[in-house]
C-alpha positions as CSV (number, residue, x, y, z in Angstrom):
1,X,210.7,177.1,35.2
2,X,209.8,179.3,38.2
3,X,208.3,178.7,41.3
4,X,204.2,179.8,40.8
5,X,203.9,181.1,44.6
6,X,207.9,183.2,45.0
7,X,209.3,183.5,41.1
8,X,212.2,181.9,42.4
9,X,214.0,180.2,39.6
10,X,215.8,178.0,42.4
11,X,214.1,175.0,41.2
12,X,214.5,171.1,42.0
13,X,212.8,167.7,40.9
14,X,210.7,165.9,43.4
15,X,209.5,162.6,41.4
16,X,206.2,162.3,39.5
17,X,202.0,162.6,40.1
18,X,200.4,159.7,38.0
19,X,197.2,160.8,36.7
20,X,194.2,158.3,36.2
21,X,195.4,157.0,32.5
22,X,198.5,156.4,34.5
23,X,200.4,159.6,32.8
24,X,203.3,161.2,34.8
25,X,203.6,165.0,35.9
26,X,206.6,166.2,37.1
27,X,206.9,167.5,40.7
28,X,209.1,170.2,41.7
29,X,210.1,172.0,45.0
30,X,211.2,175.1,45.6
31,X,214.3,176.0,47.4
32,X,213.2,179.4,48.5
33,X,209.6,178.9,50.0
34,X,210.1,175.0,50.1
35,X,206.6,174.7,48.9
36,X,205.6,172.4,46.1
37,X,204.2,171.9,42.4
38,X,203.6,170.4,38.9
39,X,203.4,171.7,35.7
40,X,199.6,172.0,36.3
41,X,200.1,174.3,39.0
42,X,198.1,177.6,38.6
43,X,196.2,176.6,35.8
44,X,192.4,175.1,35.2
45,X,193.9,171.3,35.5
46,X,195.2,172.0,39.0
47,X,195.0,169.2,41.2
48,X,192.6,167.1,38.8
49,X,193.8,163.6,38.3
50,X,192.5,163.4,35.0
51,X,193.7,163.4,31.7
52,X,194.0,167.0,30.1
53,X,192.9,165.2,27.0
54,X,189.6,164.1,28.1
55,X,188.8,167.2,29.8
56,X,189.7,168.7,26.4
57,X,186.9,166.8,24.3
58,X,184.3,167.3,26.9
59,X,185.2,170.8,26.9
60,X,184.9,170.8,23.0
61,X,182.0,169.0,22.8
62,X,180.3,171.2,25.3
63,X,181.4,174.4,23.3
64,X,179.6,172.7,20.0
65,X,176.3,172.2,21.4
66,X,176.2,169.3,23.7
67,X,173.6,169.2,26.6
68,X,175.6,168.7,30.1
69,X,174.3,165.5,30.9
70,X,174.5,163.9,27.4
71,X,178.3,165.1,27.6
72,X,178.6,163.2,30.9
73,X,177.2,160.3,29.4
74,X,179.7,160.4,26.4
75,X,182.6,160.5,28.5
76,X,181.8,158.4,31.6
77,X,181.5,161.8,34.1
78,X,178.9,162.7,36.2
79,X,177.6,165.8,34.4
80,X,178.2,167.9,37.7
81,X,182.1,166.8,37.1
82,X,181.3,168.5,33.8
83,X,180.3,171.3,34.9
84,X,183.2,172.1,37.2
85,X,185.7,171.3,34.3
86,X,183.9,174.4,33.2
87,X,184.4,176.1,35.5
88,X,187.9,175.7,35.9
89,X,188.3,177.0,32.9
90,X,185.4,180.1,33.1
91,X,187.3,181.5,36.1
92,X,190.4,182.1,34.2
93,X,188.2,183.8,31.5
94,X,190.0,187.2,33.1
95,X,193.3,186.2,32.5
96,X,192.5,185.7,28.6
97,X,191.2,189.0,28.1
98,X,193.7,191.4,27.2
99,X,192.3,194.8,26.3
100,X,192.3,195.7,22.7
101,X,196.5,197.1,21.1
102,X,196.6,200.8,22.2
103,X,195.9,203.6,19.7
104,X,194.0,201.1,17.4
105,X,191.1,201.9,15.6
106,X,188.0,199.6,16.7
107,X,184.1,199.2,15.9
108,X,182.5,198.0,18.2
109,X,178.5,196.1,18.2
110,X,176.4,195.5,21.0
111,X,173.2,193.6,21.4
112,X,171.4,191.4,23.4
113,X,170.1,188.2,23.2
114,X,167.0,185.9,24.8
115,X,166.9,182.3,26.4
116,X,165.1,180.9,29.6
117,X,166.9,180.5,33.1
118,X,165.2,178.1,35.5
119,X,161.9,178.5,35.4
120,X,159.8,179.8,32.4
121,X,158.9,183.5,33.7
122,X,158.3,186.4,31.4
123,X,161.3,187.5,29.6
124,X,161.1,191.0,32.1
125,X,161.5,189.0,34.8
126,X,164.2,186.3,33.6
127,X,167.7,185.9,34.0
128,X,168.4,185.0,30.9
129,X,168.8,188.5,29.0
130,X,172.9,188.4,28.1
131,X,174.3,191.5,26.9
132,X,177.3,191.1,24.6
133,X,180.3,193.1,22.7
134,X,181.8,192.0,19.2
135,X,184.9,194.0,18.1
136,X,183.4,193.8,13.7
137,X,186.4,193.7,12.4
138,X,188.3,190.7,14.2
139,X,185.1,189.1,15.3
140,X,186.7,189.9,18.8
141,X,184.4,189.0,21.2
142,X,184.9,191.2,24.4
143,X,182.6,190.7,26.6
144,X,179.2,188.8,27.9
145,X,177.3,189.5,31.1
146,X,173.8,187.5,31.6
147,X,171.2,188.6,34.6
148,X,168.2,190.4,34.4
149,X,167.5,193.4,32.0
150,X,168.1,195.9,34.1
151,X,170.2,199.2,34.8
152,X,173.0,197.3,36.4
153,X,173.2,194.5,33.9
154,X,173.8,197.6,31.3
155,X,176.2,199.2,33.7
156,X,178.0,196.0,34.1
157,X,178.1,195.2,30.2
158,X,178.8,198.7,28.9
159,X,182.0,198.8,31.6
160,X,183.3,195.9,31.0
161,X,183.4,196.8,26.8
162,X,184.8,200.3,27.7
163,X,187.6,199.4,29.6
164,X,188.3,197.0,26.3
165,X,188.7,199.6,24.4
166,X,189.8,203.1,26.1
167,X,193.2,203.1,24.9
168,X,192.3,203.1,21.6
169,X,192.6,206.1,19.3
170,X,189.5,205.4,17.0
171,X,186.2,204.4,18.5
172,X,182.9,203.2,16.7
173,X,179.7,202.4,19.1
174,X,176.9,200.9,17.6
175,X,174.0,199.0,19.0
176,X,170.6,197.9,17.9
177,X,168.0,200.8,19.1
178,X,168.2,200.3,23.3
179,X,169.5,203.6,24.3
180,X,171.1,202.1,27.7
181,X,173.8,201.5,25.9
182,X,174.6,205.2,25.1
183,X,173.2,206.0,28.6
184,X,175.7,204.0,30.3
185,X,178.5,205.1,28.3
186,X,178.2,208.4,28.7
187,X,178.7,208.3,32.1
188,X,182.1,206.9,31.3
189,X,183.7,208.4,28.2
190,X,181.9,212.2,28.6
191,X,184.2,215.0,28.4
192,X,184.1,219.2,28.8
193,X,185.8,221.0,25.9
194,X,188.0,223.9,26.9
195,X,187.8,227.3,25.5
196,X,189.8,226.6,21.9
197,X,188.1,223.7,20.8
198,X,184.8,224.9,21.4
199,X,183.3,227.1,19.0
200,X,180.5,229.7,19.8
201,X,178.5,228.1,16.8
202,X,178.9,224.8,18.0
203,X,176.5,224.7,20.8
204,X,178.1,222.4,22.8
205,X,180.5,222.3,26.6
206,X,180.0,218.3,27.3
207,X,180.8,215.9,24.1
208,X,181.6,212.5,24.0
209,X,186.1,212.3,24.1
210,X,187.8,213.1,20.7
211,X,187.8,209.8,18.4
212,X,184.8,208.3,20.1
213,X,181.3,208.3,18.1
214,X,178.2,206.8,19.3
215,X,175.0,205.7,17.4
216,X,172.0,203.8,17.1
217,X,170.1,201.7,14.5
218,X,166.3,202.2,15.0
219,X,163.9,199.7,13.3
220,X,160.6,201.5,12.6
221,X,156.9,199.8,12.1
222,X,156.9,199.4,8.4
223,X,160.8,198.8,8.2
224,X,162.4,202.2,7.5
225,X,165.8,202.3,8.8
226,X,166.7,205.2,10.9
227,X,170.3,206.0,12.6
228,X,170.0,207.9,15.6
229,X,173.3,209.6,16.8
230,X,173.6,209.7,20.8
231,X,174.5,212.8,22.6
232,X,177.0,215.3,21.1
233,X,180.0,214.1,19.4
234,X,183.7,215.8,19.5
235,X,183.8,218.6,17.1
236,X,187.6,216.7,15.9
237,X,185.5,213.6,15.6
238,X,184.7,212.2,12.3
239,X,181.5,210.7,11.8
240,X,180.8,207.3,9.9
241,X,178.6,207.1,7.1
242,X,174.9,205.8,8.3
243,X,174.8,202.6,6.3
244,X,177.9,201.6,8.8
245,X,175.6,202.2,11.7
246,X,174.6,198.2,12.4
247,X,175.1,195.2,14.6
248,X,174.3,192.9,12.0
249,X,177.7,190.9,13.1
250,X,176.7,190.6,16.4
251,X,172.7,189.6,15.4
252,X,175.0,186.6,13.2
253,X,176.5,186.0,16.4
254,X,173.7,185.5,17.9
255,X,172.4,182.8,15.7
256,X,175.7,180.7,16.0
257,X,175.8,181.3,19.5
258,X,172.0,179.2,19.9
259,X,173.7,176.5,17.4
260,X,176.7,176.0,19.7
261,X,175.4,176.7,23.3
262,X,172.6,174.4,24.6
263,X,171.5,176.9,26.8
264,X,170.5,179.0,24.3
265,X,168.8,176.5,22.0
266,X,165.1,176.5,21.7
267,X,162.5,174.3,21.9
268,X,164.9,171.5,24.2
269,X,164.7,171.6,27.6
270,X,168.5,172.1,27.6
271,X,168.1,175.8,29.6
272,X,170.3,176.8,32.4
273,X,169.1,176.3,36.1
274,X,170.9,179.5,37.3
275,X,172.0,182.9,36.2
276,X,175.5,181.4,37.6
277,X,175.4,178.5,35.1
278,X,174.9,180.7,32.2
279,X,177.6,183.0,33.0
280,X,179.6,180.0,33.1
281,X,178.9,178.2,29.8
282,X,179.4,181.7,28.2
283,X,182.8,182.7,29.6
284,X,183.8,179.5,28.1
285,X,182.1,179.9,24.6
286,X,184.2,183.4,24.6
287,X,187.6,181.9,25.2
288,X,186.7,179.2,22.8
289,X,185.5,181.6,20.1
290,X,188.3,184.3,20.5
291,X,191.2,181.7,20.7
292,X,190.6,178.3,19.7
293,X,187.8,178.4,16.8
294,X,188.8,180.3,13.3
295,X,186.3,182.2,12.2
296,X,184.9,181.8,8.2
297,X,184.8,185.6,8.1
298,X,188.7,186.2,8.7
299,X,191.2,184.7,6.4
300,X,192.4,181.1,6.5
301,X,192.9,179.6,9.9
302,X,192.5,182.9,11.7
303,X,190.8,183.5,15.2
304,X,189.4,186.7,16.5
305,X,192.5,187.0,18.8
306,X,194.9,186.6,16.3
307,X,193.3,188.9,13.9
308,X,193.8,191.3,17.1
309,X,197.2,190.7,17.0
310,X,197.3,188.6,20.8
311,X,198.6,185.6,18.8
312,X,200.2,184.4,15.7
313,X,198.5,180.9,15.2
314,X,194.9,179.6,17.4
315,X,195.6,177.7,20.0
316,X,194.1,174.1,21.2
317,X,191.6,174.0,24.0
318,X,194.3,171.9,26.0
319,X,196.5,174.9,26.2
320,X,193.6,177.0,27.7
321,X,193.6,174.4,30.0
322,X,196.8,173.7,30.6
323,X,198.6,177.4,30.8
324,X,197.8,180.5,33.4
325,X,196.7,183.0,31.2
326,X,197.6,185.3,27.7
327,X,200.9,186.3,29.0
328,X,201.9,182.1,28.5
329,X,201.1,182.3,24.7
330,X,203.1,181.2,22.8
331,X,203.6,183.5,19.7
């Protein structure tokens, strides 16, 4: 035990804080800053009196489809004590987001998907466009940002995926036909080729960086399937076969995402008020589905993050809510 605001290990007991159900936390004090804490110090359960289990279960029910207020109906909340549960646990989304094992070899889908935010305006002029990042292998999910569908909400997206995975050695890009995706990137992962790798032949000073390649899958009219490779690649690059060229993991993601997320559900009124809201509910659907949930498509028992190698066994929503971050797993 260290102090959460020095490190000092100089440590003493300071009696108990009872919780609602009448549990007991331990209080300590530390000798060095003389400033005081529990065991929930730090984390998402910081300074609630309730239960970590029944924050659990609503937290659980929330990430399999339950509407907000029918969850604060099931467990006796007010649905707005519900939603800051959330996001308690949303904020720390940061801290349990490692970037992906350095000089690994990745593929990685993006898309975007639909639902209404607020008021029912034209999807050009909604909120309510997410852009999203699966890792195919794993099922990693890396990222989600929700806004409108814009420049910036592809600049945010495509950043946030690219720091993810810029240590690795090995990287496949593939989207679904918008060519923002590419766009963005290439103002991150562009490089000049000096004079011996560039051959007079090749055509080519400005490439995408050695290891990375970068295509498209574009649906035509009467359902030909074309790949479309963006911008030049690395002469020392490899490139995939086309029938790899998909995002047909992250289109599956999709659909499990509207079973599982009420704000994504059609034909309820269970839509998000606010772009805020959104963000929310999906920073926690992330943390659930990389950590807590095994996925059918890995072996037995196996979450994304394991299959990554962050962990050796999933983890319980009470421990997302009840340690600081991925440094505290246990593994």
């Amino acid at each position: 035990m260290e102090c959460p605001y020095c490190l000092s290990e100089k440590i003493l007991k300071r009696g108990f804080d009872s919780l609602q159900d009448g549990t007991l936390v331990q209080r300590y004090q530390c000798k060095d800053c003389n400033r005081r804490f529990n065991e929930r110090t730090g984390t998402p359960m910081a300074r609630l009196r309730t239960a970590s289990s029944v924050v659990s279960y609503a937290i659980k029910a929330r990430t399999e489809g339950m509407g907000i207020r029918a969850a604060g109906r099931t467990f006796g909340k007010s649905h707005t004590t519900i939603m800051r549960w959330e996001k308690r646990l949303a904020d720390q989304a940061q801290n349990w987001s490692p970037p992906a094992p350095a000089a690994s070899d990745v593929t990685v889908e993006g898309d975007e998907v639909y639902t209404r935010v607020g008021k029912n305006l034209p999807p050009s002029q909604s909120q309510g466009w997410t852009i999203h990042f699966l890792e195919r292998e794993s099922r990693y999910w890396l990222t989600a940002q929700a806004g409108l569908k814009d420049a910036q909400l592809f600049a945010n997206g495509v950043y946030s995926a690219w720091e993810w995975v810029k240590a690795c050695d090995g990287i496949r890009w593939f989207t679904d036909g918008e060519r923002r995706y590419g766009q963005e990137l290439w103002k991150l992962a562009n490089v000049y080729l000096n004079g011996e790798e560039c051959h007079p032949d090749y055509g080519h000073r400005k490439v995408w960086r050695e290891g990375l390649e970068v295509a498209m899958k574009v649906k035509g009219s009467q359902g030909n399937r074309r790949v479309e490779w963006v911008k030049a690649e690395h002469p020392f690059t490899a490139i995939s076969l086309g029938s790899e060229v998909h995002a047909n993991h992250n289109e599956a993601h999709n659909a499990a995402l509207r079973r599982r997320c009420s704000a994504y559900r059609r034909r309820q009124s269970l839509y998000a008020k606010k772009r805020s809201g959104l963000q929310r509910v999906l920073d926690v659907q992330r943390l659930i589905h990389n950590w807590v949930r095994p996925h059918w498509g890995l072996s037995k028992q196996t979450t994304p993050a394991m299959e990554m190698g962050f962990c050796s066994r999933p983890l319980s929503t009470l421990e997302l809510l009840t340690n600081k971050g991925f440094r505290y797993v246990p593994c």
